[in-house]
N, C-alpha and C positions, 0 to 999 in steps of 0.2 A: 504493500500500500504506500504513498506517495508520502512522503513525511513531512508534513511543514510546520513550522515554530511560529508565536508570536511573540515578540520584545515589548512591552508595552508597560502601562502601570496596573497591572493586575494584582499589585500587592500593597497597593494605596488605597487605606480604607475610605473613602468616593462614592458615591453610588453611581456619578458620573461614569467612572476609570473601572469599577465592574461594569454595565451596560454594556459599554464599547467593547469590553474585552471577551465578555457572552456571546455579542453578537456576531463578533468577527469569527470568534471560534465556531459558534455555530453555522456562519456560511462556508468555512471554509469544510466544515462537516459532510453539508449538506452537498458540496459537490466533492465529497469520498475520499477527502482527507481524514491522519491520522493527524493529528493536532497538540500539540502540547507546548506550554509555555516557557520561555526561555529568559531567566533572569541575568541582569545587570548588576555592577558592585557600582552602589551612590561613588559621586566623586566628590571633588573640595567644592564647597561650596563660595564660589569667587566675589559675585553682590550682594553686598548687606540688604538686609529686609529694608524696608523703605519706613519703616515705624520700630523707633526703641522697645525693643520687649526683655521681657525679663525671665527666669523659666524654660525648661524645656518644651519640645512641642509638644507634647502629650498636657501638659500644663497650662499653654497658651491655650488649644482648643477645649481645654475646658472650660477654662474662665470665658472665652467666646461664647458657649454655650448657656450659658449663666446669663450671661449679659442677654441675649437674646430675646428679640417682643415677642411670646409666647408663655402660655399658661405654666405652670414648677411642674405638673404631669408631663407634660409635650417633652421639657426639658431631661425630665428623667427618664423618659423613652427614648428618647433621641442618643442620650447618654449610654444607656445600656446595646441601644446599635452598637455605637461604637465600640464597646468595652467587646461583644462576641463579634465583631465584622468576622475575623481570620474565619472562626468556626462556623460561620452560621455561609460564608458565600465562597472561601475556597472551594471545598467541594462542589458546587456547581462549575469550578473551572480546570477542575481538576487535578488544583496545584498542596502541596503542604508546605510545612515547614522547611524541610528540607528545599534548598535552591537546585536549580538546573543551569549551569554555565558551558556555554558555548557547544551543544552537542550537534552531533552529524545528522544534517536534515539537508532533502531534496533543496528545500525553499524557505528561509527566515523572512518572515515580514517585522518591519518596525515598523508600531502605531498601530490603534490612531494614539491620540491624547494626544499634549502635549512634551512628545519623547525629544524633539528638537530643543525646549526651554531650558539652554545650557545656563542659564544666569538665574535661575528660580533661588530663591532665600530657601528650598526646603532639601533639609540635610540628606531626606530618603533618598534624591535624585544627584541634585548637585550636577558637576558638569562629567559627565561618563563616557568616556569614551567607543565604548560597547552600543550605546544605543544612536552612534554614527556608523557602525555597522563593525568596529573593529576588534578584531579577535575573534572570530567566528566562524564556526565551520559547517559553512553550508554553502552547497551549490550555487546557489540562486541568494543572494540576497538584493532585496527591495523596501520600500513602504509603502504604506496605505492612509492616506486621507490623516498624514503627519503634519505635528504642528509645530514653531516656535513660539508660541505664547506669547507672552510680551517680552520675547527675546526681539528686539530691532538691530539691524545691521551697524546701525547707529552703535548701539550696545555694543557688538560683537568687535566691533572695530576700537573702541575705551577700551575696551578691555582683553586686546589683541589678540583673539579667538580669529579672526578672519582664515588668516594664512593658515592655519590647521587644519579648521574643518575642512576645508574646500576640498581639498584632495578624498577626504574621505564622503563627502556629498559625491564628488567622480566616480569612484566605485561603484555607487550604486547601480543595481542594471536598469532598473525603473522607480522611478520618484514621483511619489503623488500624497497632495497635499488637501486641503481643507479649508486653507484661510488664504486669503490676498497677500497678509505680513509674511507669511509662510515662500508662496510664492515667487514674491515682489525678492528674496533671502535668496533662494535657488536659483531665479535666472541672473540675479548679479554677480553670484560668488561662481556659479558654472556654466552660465551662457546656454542652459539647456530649458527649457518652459515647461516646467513639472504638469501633471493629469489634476485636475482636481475634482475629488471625491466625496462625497458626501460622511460623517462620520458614523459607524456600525450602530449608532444607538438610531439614527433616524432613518437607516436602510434593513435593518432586521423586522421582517414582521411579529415581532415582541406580542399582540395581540391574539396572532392566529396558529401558530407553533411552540410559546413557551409555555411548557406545563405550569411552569410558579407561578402563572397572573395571579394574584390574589383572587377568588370567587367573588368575595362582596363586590368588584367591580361591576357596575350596569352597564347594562349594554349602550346606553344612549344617558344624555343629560349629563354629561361630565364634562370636564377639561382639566389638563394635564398640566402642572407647573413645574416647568422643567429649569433648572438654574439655582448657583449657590446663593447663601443668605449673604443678604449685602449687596445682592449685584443690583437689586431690581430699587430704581428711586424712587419717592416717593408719589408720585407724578404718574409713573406706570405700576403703583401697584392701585393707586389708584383706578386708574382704568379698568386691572382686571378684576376688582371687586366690581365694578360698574355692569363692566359685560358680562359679572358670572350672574350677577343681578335680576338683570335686566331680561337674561335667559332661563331665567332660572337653573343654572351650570349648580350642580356637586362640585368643588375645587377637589382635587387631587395632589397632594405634594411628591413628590420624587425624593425620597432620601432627607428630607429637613423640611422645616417653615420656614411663611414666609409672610411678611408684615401684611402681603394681599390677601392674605388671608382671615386677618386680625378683623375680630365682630362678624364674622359669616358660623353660623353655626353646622355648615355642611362640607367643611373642612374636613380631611384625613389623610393622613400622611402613610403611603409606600412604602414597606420595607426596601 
């Protein structure tokens, strides 16, 4: 059977970074692959956070969570997500504790997430060389609907990242990305104009093939609030308490709350 790996954040408790990493595994399932995950060692982490903190990360996202406009239940559900993420969604990916570093596969893909945001303030990633494709043994390496976050060329170039990567963006046999920043990054650094892909959380039919939908989902009257807490302003949460309103919409949360939610009594939150 045809062997192919995914390099990706599968082991960043997310409900984002599971999604993507389900979903990808599962298409590449479905067209009769054997599939398994292939882990990266974090590297140094080069840009400081953009906000003094204090605490490890385990520390920080608690007090985040604390702080959070949402009811002291929400918060302590929310809480104990995280405390069993490993247990409760590894096995759906098929990965454990033990790591997988660099094994012999037909085809490695890197991505989706953000596996490019070599400047991220988070320890788990940092800047790794492994998820630019290097040390790896596999026939075929590529990516899929890969990101650099709020990595800018800008960035890469302060903090002389340029002239490194690029040779290892060359290797790749095919490159396909997600985002314009992502993009606008690969055809500068290699003159080549990456594919862009949709990412596996909004191309997997999640509704009509994954056995874990939750049941109480209804069929109709809902929508889906997809995005971290914080992203969304006040201005458009606004709105989407409006439209779920107005429609009479069930709000559904993805993995956390969200202020658009706050005073709707038909809120409920996703594992």
């Amino acid at each position: 059977m045809f062997k192919a790996g995914i390099m990706s954040m599968q082991r960043i408790a997310n409900y984002g970074s599971f999604l993507q990493a389900y979903g990808l595994k599962s298409m590449l399932e479905n067209l009769g692959c054997d599939v398994q995950f292939v882990d990266y060692h974090p590297g140094e982490v080069l840009a400081p956070p953009e906000r003094r903190t204090t605490g490890g990360v385990k520390f920080r996202k608690v007090i985040e969570i604390i702080q959070m406009k949402a009811p002291w239940r929400h918060k302590i559900q929310y809480l104990k997500y995280k405390k069993n993420y490993a247990a409760n969604y590894y096995p759906y990916l098929g990965i454990s504790d033990e790591k997988n570093y660099a094994p012999d596969l037909d085809l490695l893909i890197i991505g989706s997430d953000e596996v490019f945001n070599c400047l991220q303030s988070n320890p788990n990633v940092g800047f790794a060389p492994e998820l630019f494709g290097e040390g790896q043994h596999a026939k075929t390496v590529i990516t899929y609907a890969a990101s650099f976050g709020n990595t800018t060329e800008e960035k890469l170039k302060q903090y002389g990242l340029e002239e490194k990567i690029t040779p290892w963006l060359a290797n790749f046999q095919a490159i396909s990305v997600r985002d314009a920043n992502s993009g606008i990054i690969i055809r500068s650094l290699t003159g080549k104009e990456p594919e862009y892909h949709l990412d596996p959380v909004l191309t997997y039919d999640f509704l009509n093939r994954c056995s874990g939908i939750p049941k109480e989902i209804p069929e109709s009257n809902y929508m889906l609030l997809y995005g971290y807490s914080g992203r969304f302003t006040e201005g458009e949460c606004a709105a989407i308490r409006a439209y779920a309103r107005e429609r009479r919409l069930q709000i559904f949360c993805l993995g956390g709350y969200r202020s658009a939610a706050i005073g709707l009594s038909t809120v409920r939150r996703l594992p």
